[in-house]
SEGUDREN-253803 format. One line per 3 residues: number of its first residue (from 1); their letters; for each residue x negated, y, z of N, C-alpha, C. Coordinates in steps of 0.05 Angstrom, whole numbers, plus 5000, padded with zeros to 4 digits. Example, Ala and Ser with C-alpha at 12.3 -4.5 7.8 and 13.67 -1.06 7.14 Angstrom:
1 = as = 4736:4886:5156:4754:4910:5156:4736:4934:5156 ~ 4743:4955:5142:4727:4979:5143:4742:5001:5157;
This chain:
1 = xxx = 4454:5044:4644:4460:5044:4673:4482:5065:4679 ~ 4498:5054:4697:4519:5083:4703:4515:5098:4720 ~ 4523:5126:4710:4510:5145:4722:4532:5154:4752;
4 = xxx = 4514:5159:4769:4538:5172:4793:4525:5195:4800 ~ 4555:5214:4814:4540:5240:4823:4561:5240:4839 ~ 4569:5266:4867:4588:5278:4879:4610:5277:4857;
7 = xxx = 4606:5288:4834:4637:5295:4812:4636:5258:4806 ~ 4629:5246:4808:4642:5208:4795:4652:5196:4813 ~ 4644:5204:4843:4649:5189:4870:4678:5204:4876;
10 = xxx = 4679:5229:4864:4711:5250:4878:4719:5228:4857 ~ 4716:5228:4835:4740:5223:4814:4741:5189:4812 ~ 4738:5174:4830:4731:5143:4837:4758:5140:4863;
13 = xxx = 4748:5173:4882:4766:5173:4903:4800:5177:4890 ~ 4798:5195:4861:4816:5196:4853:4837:5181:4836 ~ 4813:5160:4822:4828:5139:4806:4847:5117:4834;
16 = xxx = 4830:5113:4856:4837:5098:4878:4856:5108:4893 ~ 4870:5134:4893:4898:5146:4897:4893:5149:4919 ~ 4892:5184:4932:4886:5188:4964:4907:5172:4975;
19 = xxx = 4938:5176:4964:4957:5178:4978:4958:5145:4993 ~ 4947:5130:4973:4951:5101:4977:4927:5094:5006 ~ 4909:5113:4996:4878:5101:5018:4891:5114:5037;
22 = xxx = 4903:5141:5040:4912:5145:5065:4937:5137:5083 ~ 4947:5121:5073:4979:5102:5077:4956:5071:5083 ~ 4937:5065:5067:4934:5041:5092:4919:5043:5109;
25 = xxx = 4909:5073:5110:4889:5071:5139:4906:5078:5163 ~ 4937:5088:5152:4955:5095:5174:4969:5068:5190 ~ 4962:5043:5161:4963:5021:5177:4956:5005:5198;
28 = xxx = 4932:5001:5189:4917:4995:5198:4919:5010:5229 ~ 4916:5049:5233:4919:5057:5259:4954:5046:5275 ~ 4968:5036:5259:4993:5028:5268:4981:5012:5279;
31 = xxx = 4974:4991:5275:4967:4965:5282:4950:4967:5308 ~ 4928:4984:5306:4918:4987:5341:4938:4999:5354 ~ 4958:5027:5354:4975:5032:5372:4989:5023:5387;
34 = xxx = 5005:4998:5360:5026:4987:5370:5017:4963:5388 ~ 4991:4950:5388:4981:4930:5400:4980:4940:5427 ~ 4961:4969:5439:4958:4980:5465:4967:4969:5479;
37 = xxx = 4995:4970:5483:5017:4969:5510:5009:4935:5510 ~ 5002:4917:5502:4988:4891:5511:4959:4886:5517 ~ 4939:4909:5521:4915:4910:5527:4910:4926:5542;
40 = xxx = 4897:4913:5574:4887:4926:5590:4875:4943:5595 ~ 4854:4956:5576:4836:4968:5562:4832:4984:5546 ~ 4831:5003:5530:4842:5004:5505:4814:5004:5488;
43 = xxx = 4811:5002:5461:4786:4997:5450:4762:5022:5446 ~ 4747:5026:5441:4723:5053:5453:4736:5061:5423 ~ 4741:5090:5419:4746:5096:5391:4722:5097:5381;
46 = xxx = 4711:5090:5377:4682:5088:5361:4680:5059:5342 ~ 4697:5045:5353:4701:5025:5344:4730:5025:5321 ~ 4747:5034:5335:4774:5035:5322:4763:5054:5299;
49 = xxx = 4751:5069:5300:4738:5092:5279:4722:5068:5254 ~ 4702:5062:5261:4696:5038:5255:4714:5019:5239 ~ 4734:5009:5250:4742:4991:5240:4766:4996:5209;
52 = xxx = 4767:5033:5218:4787:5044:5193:4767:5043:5173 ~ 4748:5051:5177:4719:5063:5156:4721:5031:5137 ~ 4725:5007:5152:4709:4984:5142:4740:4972:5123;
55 = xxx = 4757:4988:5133:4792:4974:5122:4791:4991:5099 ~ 4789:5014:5101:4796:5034:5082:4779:5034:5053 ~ 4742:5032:5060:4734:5020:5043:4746:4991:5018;
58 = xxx = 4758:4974:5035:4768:4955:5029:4785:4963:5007 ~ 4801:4975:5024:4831:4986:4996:4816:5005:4975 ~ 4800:5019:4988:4793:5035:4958:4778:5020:4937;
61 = xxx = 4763:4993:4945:4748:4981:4920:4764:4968:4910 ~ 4791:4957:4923:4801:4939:4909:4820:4956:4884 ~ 4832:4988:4899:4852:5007:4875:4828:5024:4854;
64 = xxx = 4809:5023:4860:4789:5019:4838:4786:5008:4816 ~ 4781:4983:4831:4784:4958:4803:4811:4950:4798 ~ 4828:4955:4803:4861:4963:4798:4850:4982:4774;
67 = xxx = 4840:5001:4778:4851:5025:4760:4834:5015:4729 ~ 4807:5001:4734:4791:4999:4719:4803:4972:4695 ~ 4827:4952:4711:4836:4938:4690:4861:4938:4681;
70 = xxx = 4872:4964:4692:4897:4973:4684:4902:4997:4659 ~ 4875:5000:4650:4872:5027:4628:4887:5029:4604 ~ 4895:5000:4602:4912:4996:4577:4938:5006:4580;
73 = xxx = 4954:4999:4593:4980:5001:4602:4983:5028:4614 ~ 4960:5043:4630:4960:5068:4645:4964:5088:4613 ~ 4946:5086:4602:4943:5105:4574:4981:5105:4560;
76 = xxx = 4989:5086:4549:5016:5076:4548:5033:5085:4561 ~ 5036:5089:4590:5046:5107:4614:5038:5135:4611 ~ 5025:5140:4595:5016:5169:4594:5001:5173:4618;
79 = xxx = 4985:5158:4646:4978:5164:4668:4957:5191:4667 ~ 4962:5207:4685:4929:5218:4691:4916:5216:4707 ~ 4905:5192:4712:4884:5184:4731:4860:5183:4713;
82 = xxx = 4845:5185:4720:4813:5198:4713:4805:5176:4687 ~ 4806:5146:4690:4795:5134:4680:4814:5132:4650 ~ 4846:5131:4655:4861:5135:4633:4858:5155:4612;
85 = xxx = 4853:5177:4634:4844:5204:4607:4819:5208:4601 ~ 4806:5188:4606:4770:5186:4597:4756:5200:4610 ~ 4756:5214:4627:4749:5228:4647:4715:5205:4670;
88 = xxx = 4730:5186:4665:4713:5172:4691:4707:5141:4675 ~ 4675:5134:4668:4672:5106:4647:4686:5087:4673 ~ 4692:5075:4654:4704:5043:4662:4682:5027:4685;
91 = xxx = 4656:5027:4666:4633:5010:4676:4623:5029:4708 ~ 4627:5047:4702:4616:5072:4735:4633:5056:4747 ~ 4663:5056:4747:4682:5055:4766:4683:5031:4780;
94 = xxx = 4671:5007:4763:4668:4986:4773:4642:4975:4786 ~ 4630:4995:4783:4604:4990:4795:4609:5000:4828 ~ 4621:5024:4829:4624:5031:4850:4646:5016:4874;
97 = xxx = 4666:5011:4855:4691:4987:4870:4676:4957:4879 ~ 4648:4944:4861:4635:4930:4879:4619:4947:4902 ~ 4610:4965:4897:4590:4981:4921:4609:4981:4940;
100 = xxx = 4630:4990:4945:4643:4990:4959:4656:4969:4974 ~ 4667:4944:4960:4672:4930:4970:4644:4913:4990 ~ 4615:4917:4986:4605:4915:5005:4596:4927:5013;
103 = xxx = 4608:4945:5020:4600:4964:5043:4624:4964:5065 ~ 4644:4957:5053:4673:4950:5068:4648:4920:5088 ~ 4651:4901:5076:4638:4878:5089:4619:4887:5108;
106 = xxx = 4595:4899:5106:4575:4913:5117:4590:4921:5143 ~ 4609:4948:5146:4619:4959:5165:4630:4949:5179 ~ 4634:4918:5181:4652:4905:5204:4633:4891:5228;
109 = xxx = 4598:4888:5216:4584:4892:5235:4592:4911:5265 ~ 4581:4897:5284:4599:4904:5309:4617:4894:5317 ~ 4644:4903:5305:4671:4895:5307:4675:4863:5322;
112 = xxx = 4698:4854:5325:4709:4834:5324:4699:4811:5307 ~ 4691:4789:5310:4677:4777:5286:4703:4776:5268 ~ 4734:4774:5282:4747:4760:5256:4756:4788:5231;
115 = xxx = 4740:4808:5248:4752:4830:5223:4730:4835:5194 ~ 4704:4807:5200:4695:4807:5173:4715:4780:5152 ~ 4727:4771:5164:4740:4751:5145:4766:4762:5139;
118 = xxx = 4773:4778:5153:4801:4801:5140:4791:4815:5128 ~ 4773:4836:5126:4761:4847:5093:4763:4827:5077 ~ 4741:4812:5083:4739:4794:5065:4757:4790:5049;
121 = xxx = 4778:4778:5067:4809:4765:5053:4828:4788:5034 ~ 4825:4803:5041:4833:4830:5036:4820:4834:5007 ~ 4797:4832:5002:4782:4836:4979:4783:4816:4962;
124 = xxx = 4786:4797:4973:4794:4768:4950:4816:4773:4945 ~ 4845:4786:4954:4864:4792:4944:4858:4811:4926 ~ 4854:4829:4928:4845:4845:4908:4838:4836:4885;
127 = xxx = 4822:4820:4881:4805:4816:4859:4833:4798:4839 ~ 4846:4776:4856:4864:4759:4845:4881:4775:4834 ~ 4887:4803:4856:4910:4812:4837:4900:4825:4806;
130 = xxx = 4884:4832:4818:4877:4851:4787:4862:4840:4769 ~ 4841:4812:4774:4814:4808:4758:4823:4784:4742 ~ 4805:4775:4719:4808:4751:4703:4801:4725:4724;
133 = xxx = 4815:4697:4713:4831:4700:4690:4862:4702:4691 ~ 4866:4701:4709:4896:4700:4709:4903:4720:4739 ~ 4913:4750:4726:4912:4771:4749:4937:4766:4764;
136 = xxx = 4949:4766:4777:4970:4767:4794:4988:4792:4797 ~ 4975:4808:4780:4992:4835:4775:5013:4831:4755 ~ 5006:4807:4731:5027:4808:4711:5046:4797:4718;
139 = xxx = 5054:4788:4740:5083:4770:4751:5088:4787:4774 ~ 5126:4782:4778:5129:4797:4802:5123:4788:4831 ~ 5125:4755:4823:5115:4737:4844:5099:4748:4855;
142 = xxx = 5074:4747:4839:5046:4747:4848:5033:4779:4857 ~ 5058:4795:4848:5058:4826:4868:5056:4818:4894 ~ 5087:4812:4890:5093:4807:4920:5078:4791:4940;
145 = xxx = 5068:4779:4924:5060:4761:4937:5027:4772:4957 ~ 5018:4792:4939:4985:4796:4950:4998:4826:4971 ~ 5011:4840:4959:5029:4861:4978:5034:4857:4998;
148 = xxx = 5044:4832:5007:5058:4812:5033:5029:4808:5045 ~ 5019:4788:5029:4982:4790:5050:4966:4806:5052 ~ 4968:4828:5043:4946:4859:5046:4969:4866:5068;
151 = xxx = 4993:4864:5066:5000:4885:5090:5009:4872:5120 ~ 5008:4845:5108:5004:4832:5145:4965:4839:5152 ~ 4949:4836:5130:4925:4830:5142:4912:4860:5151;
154 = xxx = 4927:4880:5144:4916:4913:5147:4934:4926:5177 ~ 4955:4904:5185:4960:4911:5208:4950:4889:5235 ~ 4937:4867:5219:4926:4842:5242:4892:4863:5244;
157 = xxx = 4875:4873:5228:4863:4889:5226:4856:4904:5247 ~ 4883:4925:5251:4885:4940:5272:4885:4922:5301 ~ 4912:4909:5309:4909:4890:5322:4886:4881:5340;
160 = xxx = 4876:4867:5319:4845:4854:5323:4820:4878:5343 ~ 4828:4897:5326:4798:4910:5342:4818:4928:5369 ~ 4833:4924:5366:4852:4943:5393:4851:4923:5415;
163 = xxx = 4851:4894:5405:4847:4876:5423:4822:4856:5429 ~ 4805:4870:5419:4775:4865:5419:4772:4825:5403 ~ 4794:4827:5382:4792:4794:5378:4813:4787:5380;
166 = xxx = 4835:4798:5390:4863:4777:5397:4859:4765:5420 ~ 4869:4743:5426:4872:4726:5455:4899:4737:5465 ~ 4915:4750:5454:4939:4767:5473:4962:4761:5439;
169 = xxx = 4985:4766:5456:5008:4757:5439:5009:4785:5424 ~ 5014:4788:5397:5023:4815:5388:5056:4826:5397 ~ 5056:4845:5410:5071:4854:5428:5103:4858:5390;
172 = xxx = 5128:4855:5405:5143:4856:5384:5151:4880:5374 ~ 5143:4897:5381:5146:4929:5372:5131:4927:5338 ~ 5101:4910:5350:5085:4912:5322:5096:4891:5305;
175 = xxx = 5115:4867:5310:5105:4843:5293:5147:4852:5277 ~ 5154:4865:5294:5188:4879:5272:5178:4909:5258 ~ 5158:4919:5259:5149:4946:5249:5134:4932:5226;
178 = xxx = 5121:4914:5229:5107:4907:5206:5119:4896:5191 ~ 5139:4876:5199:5164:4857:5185:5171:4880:5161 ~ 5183:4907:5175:5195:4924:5168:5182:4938:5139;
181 = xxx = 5159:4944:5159:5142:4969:5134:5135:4948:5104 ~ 5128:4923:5116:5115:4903:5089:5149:4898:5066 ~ 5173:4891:5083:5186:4896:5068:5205:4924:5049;
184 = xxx = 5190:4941:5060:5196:4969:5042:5182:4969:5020 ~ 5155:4958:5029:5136:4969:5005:5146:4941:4985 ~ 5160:4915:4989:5166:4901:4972:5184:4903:4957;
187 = xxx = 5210:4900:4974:5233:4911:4963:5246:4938:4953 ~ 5221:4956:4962:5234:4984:4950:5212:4998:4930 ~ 5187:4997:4949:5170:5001:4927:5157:4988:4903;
190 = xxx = 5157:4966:4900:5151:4944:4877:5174:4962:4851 ~ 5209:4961:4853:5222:4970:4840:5217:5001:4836 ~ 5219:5019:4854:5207:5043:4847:5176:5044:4829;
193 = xxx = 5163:5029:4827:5141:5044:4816:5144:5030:4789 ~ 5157:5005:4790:5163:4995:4761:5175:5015:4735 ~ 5200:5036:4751:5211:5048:4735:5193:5067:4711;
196 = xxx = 5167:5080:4727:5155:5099:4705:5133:5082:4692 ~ 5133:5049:4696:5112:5040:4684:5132:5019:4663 ~ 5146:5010:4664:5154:4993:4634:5143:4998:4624;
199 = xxx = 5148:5010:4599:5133:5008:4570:5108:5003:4568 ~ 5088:5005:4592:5060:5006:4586:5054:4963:4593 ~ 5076:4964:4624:5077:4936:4630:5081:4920:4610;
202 = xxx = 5101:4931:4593:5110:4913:4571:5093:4903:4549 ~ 5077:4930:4541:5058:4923:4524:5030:4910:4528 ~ 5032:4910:4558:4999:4887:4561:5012:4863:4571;
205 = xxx = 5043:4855:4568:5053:4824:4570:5055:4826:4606 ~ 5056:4840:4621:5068:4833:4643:5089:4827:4650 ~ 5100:4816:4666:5128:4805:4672:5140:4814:4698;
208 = xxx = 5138:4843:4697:5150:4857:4736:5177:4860:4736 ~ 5186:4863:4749:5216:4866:4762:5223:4878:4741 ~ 5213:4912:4724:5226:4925:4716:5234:4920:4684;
211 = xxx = 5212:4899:4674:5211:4896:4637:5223:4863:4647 ~ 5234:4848:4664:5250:4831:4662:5280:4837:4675 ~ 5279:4856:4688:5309:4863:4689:5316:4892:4684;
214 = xxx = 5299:4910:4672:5305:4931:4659:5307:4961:4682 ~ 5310:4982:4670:5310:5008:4691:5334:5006:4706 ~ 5357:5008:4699:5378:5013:4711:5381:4989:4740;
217 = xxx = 5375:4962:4733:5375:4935:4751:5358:4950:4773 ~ 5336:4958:4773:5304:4962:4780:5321:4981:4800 ~ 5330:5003:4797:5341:5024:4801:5360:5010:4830;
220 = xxx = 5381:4995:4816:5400:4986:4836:5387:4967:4855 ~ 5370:4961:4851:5360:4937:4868:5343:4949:4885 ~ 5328:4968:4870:5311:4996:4894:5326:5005:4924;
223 = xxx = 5346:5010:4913:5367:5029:4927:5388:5015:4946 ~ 5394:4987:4943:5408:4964:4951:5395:4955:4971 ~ 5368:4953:4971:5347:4940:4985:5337:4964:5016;
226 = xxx = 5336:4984:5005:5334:5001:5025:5352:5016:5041 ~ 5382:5001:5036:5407:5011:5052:5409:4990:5076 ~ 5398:4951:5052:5400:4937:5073:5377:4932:5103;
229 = xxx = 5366:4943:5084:5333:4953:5098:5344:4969:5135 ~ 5345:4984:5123:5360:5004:5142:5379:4984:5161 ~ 5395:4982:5151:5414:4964:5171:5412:4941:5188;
232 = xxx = 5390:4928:5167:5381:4900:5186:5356:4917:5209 ~ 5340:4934:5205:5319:4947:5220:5338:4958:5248 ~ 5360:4980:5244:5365:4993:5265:5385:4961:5280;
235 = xxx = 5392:4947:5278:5403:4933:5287:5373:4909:5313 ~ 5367:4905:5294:5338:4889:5304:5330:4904:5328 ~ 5319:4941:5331:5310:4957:5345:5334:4953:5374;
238 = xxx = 5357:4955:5363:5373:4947:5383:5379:4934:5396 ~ 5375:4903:5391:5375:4878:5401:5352:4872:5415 ~ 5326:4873:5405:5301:4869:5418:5294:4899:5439;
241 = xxx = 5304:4922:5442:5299:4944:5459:5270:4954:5448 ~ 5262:4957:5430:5229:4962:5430:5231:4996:5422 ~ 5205:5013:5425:5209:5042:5420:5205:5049:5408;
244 = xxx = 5224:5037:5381:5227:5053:5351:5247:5066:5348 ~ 5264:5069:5362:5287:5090:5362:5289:5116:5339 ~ 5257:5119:5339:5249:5153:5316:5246:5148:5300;
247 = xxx = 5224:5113:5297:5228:5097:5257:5249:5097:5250 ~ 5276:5080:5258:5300:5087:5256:5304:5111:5233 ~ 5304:5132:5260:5309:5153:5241:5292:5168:5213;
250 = xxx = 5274:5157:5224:5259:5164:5201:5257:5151:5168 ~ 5268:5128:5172:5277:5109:5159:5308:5108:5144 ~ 5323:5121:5156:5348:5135:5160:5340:5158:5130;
253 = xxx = 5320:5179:5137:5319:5197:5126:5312:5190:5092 ~ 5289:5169:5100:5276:5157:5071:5293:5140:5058 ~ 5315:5133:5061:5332:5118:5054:5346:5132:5040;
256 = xxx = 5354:5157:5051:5378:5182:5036:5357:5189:5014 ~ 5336:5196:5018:5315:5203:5001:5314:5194:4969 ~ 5310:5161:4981:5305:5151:4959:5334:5145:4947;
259 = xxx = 5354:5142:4951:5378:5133:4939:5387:5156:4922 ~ 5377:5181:4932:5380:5207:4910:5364:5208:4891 ~ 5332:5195:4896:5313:5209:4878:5322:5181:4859;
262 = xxx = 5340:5156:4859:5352:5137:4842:5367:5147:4828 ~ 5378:5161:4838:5405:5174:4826:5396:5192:4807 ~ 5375:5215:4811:5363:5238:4787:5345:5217:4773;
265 = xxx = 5338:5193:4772:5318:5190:4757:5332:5165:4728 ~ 5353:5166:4739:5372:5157:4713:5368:5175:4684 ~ 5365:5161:4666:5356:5166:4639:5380:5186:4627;
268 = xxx = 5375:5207:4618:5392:5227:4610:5383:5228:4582 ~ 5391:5242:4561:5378:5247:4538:5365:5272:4544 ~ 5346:5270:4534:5321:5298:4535:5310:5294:4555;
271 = xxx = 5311:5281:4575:5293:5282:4600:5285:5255:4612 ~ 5253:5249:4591:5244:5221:4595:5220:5220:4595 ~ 5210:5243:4612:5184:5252:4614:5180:5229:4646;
274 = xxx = 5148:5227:4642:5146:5201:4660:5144:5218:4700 ~ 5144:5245:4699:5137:5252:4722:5182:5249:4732 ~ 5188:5255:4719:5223:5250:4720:5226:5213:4732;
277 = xxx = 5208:5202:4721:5216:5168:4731:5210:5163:4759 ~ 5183:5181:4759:5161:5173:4779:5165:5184:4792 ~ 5195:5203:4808:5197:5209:4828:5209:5188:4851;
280 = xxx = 5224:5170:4837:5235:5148:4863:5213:5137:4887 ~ 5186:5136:4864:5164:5124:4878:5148:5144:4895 ~ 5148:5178:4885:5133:5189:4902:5149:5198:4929;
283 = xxx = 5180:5186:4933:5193:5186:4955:5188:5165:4964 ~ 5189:5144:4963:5178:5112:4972:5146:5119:4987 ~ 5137:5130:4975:5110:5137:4989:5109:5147:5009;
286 = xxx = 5122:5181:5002:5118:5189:5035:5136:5186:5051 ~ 5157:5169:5042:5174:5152:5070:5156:5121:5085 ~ 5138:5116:5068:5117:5101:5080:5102:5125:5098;
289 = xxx = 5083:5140:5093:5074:5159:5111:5086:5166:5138 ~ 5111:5177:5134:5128:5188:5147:5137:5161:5173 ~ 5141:5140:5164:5144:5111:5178:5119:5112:5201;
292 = xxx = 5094:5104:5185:5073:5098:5200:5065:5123:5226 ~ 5066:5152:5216:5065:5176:5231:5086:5176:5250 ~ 5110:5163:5244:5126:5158:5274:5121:5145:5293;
295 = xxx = 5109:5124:5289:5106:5097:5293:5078:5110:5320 ~ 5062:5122:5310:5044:5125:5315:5045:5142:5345 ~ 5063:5158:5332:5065:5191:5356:5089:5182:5379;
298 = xxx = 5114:5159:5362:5111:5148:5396:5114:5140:5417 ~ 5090:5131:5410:5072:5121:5440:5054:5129:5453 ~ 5055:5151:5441:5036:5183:5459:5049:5199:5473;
């Protein structure tokens, strides 16, 4: 039987990446904010509290069992997440990524009824992307593809309980912010995070952006994507009048960001250490953060 204690549950929280659980519960709060200005009402935070507890669970069972069938390729990557460096059994971590995933289900009691069939849905992505027999992680398609429905369904999420159910149009502030944020994390982060994983992708037969068109492509297409990114966004903000004026810029900033951390993370001789690759992506990250935290503050 696997054993759990306080030290298996931190290092479960750790295989499941704070940075990631805390980027989609910022979604998710996007998604009630930006809904407000179309609800008479606003929802009792006890509920909105509620409804992060029951999202967040969600994402952490599913980058759980992410981490638990990715050990091959993580080890290969040199990763140090708990379960790669033997730190945390395989069988615990998956015991707990089901515990969790119903307890995600569990916590939507109350809520909105339709925010038990968005976990839900949410967790069946999960499983496709990562589980037998045929995961959806080994193609780029099939990235994109569950990326695109986890990150419309983590901002309909919010939505949903801001509007006690829907019945009201999603106001267009949320439905070009989400456009927006789902295609960063596609087009910029899919290529960024590819760069410090090849070799490991390669050797468990995956087929991602970066081991079919290589670092340098990965690189330009990162960096290409988030200039046009930028340009089609601030143009949009301008045409429709909505009050992103500060995403913009903030978007602005993560853009310069990442087009530099492309530029240092070009292969030099002597310097092919994997924390040198994996900086494009830990700028992709907290220009996600940094997105959602604008987004958020305002409309306060």
């Amino acid at each position: 039987m696997p054993a759990f204690s306080p030290y298996t549950l931190a290092l479960c929280v750790t295989e499941a990446r704070p940075l990631v659980l805390t980027v989609s519960a910022m979604r998710y709060l996007t998604g009630v904010a930006l809904a407000l200005p179309s609800v008479a009402v606003a929802a009792p935070l006890p509920q909105v509290a509620q409804g992060a507890v029951a999202w967040t669970l969600s994402i952490f069972a599913i980058y759980l069992f992410n981490g638990v069938t990715d050990v091959t390729e993580d080890r290969i990557n040199g990763s140090g997440r708990p379960i790669a460096r033997g730190d945390l059994d395989a069988r615990t971590a998956a015991a707990v990524a089901a515990g969790a995933g119903c307890l995600a289900l569990a916590a939507t009691s109350g809520l909105p009824a339709q925010m038990l069939w968005i976990v839900a849905a949410n967790l069946a992505l999960g499983y496709l992307y990562s589980g037998p027999p045929f995961p959806l992680k080994d193609s780029s398609g099939g990235t994109v593809a569950v990326l695109c429905l986890s990150g419309l369904l983590s901002y309909l999420a919010g939505f949903t309980v801001a509007t006690a159910g829907g019945g009201v149009a999603a106001p267009s502030a949320l439905v070009l912010f989400a456009g927006v944020a789902i295609c960063w994390m596609v087009f910029v982060g899919v290529p960024a995070k590819d760069l410090s994983d090849i070799a490991g992708d390669r050797a468990a037969g995956r087929r991602t952006l970066g081991v079919l068109l290589g670092e340098r492509m990965s690189r330009r297409i990162m960096v290409g994507a988030a200039v046009a990114l930028l340009a089609g966004f601030g143009v949009a903000v301008s045409l429709l009048r909505v009050p992103l004026g500060n995403v913009v810029l903030a978007l602005a900033a993560g853009v310069v960001a990442v087009a530099v951390a492309g530029l240092l993370a070009a292969p030099r001789p002597g310097r092919q250490d994997r924390r040198h690759t994996r900086r494009p992506y830990g700028v992709f990250m907290g220009t996600q953060h940094l997105l959602h935290l604008t987004a958020v503050l305002s409309l306060i």
